[in-house]
N, C-alpha and C positions, 0 to 999 in steps of 0.2 A: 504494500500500500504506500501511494505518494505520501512522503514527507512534508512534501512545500505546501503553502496554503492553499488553501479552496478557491474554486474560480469565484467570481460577486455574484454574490444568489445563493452559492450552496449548491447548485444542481448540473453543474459540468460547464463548460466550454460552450454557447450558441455561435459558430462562426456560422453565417449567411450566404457564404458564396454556393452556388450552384454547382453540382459535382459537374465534374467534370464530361462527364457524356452527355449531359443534358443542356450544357450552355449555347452549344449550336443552333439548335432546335428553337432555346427559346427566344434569345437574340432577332430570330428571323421573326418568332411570332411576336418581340417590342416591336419590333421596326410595322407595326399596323395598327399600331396602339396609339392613344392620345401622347404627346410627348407634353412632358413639363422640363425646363433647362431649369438647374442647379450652377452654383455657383461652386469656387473653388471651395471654400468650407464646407458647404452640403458634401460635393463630389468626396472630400477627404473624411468626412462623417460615414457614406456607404462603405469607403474602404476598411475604415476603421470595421465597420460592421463584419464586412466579408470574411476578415482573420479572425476573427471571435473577439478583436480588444476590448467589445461595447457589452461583453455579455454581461446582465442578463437579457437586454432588451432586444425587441425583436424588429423595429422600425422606427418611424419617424415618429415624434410623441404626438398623443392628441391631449386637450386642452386639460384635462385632469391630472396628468401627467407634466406637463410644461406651469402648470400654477406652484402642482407640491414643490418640485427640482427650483422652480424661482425662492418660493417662500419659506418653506422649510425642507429643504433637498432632498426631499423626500417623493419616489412615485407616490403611484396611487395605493399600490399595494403594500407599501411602508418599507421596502427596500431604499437604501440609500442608494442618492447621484444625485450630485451638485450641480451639473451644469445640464441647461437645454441641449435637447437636438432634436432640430427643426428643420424640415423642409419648408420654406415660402413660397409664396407666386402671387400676382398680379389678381386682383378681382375680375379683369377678364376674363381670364383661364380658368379660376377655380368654379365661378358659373356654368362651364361648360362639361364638368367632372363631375358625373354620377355619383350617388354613392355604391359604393361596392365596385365601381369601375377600377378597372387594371390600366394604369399609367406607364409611360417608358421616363426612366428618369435619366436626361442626358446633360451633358455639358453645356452647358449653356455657351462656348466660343465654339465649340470644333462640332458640336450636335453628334458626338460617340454616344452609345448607349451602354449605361454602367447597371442600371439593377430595372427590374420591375417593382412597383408598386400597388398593392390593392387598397385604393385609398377608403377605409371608413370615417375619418371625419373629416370637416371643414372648419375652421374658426378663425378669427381677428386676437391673435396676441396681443396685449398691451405692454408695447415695448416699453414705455416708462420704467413698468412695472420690473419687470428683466433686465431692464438697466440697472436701476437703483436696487435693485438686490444681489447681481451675480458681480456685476463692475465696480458695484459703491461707486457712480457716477453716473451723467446725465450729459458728462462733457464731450459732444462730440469729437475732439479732437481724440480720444481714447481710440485706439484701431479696432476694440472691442467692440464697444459702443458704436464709432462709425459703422462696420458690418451688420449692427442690429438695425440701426437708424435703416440702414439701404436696403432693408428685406422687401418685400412684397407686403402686401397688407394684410393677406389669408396666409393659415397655416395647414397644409395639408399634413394628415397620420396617417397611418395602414404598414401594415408588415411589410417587411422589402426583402427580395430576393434579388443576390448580386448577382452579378455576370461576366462581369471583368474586374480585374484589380489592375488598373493599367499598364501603366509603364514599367509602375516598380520592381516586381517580380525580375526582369528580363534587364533591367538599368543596373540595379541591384543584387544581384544573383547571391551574394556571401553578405547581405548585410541585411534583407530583406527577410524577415523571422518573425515567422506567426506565434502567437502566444501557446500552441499546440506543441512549436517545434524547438521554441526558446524549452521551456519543462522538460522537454525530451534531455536536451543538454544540460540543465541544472544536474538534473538524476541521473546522468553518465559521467561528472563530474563528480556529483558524491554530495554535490549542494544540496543544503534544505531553507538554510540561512540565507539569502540571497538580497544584494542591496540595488536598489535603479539608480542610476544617476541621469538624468536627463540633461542634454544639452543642443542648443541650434548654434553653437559658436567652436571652434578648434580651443581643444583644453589647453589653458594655462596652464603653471604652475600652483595655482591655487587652486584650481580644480583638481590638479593631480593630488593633492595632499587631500579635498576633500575625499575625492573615490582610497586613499590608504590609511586613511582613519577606519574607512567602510570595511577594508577588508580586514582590517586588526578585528572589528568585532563581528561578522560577517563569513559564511565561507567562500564567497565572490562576490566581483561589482558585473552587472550589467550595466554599460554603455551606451545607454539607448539617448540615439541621435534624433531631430527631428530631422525626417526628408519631405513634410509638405512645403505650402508654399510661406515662405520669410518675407523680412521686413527687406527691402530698396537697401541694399549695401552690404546686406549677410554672405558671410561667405558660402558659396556654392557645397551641397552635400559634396561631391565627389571630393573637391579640394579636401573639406574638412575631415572627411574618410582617412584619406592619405597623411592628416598633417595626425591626429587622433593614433591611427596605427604606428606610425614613428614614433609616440610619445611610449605605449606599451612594447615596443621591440624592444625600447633603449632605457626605461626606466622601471618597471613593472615586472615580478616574479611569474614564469609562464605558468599558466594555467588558473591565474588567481582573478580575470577579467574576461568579459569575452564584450566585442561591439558588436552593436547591431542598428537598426534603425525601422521609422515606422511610417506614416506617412498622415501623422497630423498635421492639422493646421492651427495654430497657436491662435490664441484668445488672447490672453494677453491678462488673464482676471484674476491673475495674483494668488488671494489665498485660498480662494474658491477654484481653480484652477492646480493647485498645489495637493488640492482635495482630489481633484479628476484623474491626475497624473499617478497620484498612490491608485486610485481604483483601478485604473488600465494596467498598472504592471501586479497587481494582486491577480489579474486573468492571468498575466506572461507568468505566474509565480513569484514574482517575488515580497518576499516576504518585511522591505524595507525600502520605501523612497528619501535617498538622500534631500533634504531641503535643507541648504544657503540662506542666502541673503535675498530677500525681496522675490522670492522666487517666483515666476511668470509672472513678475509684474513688468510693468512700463512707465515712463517719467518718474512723476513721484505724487504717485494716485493710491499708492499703500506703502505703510510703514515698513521697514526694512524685515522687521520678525513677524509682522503682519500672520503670514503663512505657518509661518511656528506655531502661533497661540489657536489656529484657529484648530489646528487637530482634538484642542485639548476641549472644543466645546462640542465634540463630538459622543452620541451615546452609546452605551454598551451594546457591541454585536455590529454598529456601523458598518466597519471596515475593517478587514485583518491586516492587512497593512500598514505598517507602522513610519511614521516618520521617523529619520534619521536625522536632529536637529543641529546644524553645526552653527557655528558664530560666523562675520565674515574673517576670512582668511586672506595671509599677505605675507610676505617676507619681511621679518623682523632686521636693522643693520645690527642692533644690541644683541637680538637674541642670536643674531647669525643663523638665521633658516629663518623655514614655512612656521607662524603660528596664528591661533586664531583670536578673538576679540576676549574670550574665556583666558587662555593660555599665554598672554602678551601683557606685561603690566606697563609700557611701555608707549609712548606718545606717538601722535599721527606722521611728526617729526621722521621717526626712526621708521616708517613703514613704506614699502613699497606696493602699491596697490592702484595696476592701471585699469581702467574700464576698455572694453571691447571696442569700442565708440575708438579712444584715445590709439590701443595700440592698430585698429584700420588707420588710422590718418599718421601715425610714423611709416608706416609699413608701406602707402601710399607714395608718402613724400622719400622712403627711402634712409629713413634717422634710423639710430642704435635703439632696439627693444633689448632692456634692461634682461641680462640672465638671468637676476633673481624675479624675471616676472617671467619668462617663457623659456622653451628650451631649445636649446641653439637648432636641431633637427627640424624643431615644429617651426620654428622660423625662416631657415632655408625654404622648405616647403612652402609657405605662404609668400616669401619673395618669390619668388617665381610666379604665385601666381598674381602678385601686382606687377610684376613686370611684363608678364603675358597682355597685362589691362591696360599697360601705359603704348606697347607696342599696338595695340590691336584700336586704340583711340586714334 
């Protein structure tokens, strides 16, 4: 019997993609069906569906479901999840949609067909309301927020059966790991203990120290990258792949990490978001999400530990997945190494501690990134691919 934790629900794995002999078949019969276009979020919502990450849910929510997950993160049937997932559209279109009709849910740029829908309900969300609950804002500037603001005015629900999982599979061949086949590997490893580390940026050296605290109490760290779609100036998955694998070739004990990646698309809603991130890797097994500093948040629309405190207002049975709380981390000159906000008794003076933002624009311009903030490897590798951007301009 597995070791590792329970999928969310208690009752197995739901991944929704269509076996494989039957997606032919029904592909031909979407393509006669009403189409509704999704956007890059919806579209990285089915995928997420198709691998089982979304278990236990089985489709787009309808309004009972998207009220509880807004106000108390709760479905309807009292299972925890913090965050909506919604299909939108246009009050044109959803007037035209039966109830109990079978939808084609496509891209809304390229008009691919990614899953079927049987849509049973219809409703008007009140985005306020989903703002000011899952964002703790209303400030359109939030990326969060904006994506809410720009939905369609109806909410279509109904079960989805996928059909494609796009690109990734085939883009991604060694990085691209369903939460089915991530557990396989825990348990051929010997893991039960297992920690996530989430990242859409190439690991610093402050990240490295956070994933080796993980494995001191942990018997591995999952690396799991984001490969949906990023913010305007993120470095590219593939890069980041390459710069991430350098860091564990040349500083990391083998066998005590494995990378991998998924294909979210970030929210950006902090500690409600920090909540989502532990549920999806509680499916992949593990049994501990590392959370930082201000984690999935943006500007400064949540407290730095924001994401800390809010596990702890969570109830008995929620989530078995546990946060792994670190301080923020940096290279002490006093202490001589990595230490964190806990373990550092020492002034802002003596630390070294650049933002993602700062080390793009050295790396850019072609300035010295400080050793005690990256590793000369991950760095090579990211030159080049600013110099690929300077030549290619």
């Amino acid at each position: 019997m597995s070791k590792l934790v329970q999928p969310h629900g208690g009752k197995g794995l739901k991944a929704l993609l269509a076996p494989q002999a039957k997606r032919a078949e029904e592909l031909l019969r979407a393509g006669d069906l009403r189409k509704v276009p999704m956007t890059s979020r919806e579209i990285s919502d089915v995928l997420m569906m198709a691998m089982g990450a979304y278990t236990p849910i089985d489709g787009f929510m309808a309004e009972a479901d998207w009220r509880g997950v807004c106000l108390d993160m709760k479905l309807e049937n009292g299972i925890f999840w913090p965050i909506p997932i919604t299909l939108s559209c246009v009050p044109e279109l959803a007037d035209l949609i039966g109830d109990g009709e079978e939808v084609a849910l496509t891209d809304g740029e390229s008009g691919e067909i990614f899953a079927i829908m049987k849509v049973t309900e219809k409703y008007s969300p009140d985005k306020a309301v989903e703002c000011e609950h899952v964002y703790r804002t209303a400030d359109a500037a939030h990326p969060g927020v904006q994506k809410v603001l720009e939905q369609g005015e109806i909410n279509l629900a109904g079960r989805v059966t996928c059909l494609s999982e796009g690109e990734y599979p085939a883009k991604y061949p060694d990085l691209y790991i369903r939460p089915a086949q991530a557990r396989e590997m825990f348990e051929a490893n010997g893991w039960s203990r297992v920690a996530a580390f989430q990242t859409r940026n190439p690991m610093q050296r402050a990240h490295e120290h956070l994933v080796k605290i993980a494995i001191e109490v942990t018997d591995g760290v999952f690396i799991h990258q984001v490969l949906g779609k990023l913010k305007p100036g993120d470095i590219p998955a593939d890069v980041r792949t390459k710069a991430i694998q350098a860091m564990i070739d040349n500083y990391f004990v083998p066998g005590t990490v494995i990378q991998a990646g998924y294909p979210i698309e970030m929210r950006y809603a902090g500690p409600r978001e920090a909540l989502f991130h532990a549920l999806i890797r509680q499916n992949f097994g593990c049994s501990h999400l590392i959370v930082g500093r201000d984690h999935a948040g943006v500007g400064d629309y949540y407290g730095p530990f924001d994401a800390h405190e809010i596990f702890d207002t969570l109830w008995e049975g929620a989530l078995e997945t546990q946060a792994l709380k670190i301080d923020i981390t940096f290279f002490c000159k006093k202490c001589y190494g990595m230490a964190t906000g806990k373990t550092c008794p020492h002034g802002e003076a003596d630390r070294i501690h650049i933002s993602g933002t700062e080390q793009r624009a050295m790396l850019a311009e072609g300035a010295d990134v400080p050793l005690e903030f990256s590793r000369p490897e991950v760095v090579k590798i990211l030159r080049e691919y600013y110099k690929s951007l300077a030549e290619n301009q």
